[in-house]
N, C-alpha and C positions, 0 to 999 in steps of 0.2 A: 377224677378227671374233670376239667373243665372244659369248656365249649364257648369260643366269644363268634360271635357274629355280627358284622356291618358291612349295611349297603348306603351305595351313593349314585344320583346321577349324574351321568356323565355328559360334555357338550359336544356329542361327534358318536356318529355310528358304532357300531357295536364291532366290525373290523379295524376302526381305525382304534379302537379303544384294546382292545386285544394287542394289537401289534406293538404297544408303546406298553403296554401291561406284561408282557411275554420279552419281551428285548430286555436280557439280562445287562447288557453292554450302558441300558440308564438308569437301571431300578434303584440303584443307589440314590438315585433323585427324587424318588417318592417313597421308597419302605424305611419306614421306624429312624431317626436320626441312633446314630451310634451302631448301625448294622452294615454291614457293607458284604455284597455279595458280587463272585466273579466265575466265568464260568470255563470249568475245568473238564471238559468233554460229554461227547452224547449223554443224556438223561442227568447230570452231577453239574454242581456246583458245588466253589467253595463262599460257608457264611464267615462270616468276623464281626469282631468289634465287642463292645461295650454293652451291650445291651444286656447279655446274659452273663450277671460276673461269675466266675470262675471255668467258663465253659469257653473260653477263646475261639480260635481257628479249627474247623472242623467240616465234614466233607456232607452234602446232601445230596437227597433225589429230584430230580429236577425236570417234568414233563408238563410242556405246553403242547396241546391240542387247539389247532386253529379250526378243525372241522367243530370242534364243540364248544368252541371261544373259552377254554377251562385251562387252567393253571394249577398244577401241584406240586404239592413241595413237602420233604419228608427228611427229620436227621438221620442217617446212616448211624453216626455211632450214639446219638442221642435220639433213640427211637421214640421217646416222651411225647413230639412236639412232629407236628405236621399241621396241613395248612390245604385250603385250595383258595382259588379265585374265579367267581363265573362270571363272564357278560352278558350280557342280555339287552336284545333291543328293546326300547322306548320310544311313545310318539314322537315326530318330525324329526326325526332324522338324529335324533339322540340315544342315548343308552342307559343299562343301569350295572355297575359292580357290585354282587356281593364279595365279602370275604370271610373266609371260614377258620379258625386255628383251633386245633387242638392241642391244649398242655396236662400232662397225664399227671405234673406233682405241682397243681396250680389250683389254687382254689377257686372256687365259683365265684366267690363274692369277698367283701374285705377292699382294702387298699391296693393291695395288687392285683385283683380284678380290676378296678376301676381304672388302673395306670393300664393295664392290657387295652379296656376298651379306649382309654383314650391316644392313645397309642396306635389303634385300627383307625381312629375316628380323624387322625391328622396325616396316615398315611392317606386317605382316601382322599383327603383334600387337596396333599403335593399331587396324588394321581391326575384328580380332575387338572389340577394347574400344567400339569406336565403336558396334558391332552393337547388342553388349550393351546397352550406354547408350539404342540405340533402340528395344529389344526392352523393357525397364524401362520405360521415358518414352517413347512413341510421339507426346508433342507435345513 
């Protein structure tokens, strides 16, 4: 089993950073280009796309907790592969994301670790920019 882990901070309190990190309805706008997720009732969404070949369209677990600013996320019929997100306050008025995945037939290390971590390391980046964007233009 492998274990990737990345944090970043963020420019906006640790609620406002939650609410744009937990709102399934934009996450397309910062997770992993070629993933596209939509959400398909209480605790479920469904994932898609390119990201994972051979493993298409398929249903997940899907609970965000605003009391504990945390995010999770787990396959349904691809138990392998689960995930969370925590926030965390930071001085003035800023924050920090971790983000957590577990892949159970993924190696530690090699090339396709490195694509995983880079992969975490440019979603956190659309995050922060997403922040930003909502922090600017709140409508």
């Amino acid at each position: 089993m492998a274990e990737f882990e990345a944090s970043r901070g963020m420019p906006a309190g640790s609620s406002v950073v939650f609410g744009v990190a937990s709102d399934v309805e934009i996450m397309d706008r910062w997770l992993p280009q070629g993933l596209s997720v939509h959400d398909t009732g209480p605790g479920t969404v469904e994932a898609d796309g390119s990201l994972v070949p051979g493993v298409g369209r398929h249903e997940g677990l899907f609970r965000a907790s605003e009391e504990q600013l945390r995010v999770e996320w787990g396959g349904r019929e691809h138990p392998d592969y689960s995930g969370w997100l925590q926030v965390s306050d930071a001085a003035a008025g800023a924050s920090e994301v971790t983000v957590h995945i577990s892949l159970l037939d993924e190696p530690q290390s090699g090339a396709r670790a490195d694509e995983v971590r880079d992969l975490l390391d440019r979603s956190l980046d659309r995050l922060a920019d997403e922040v930003r964007r909502h922090v600017s233009d709140p409508g």
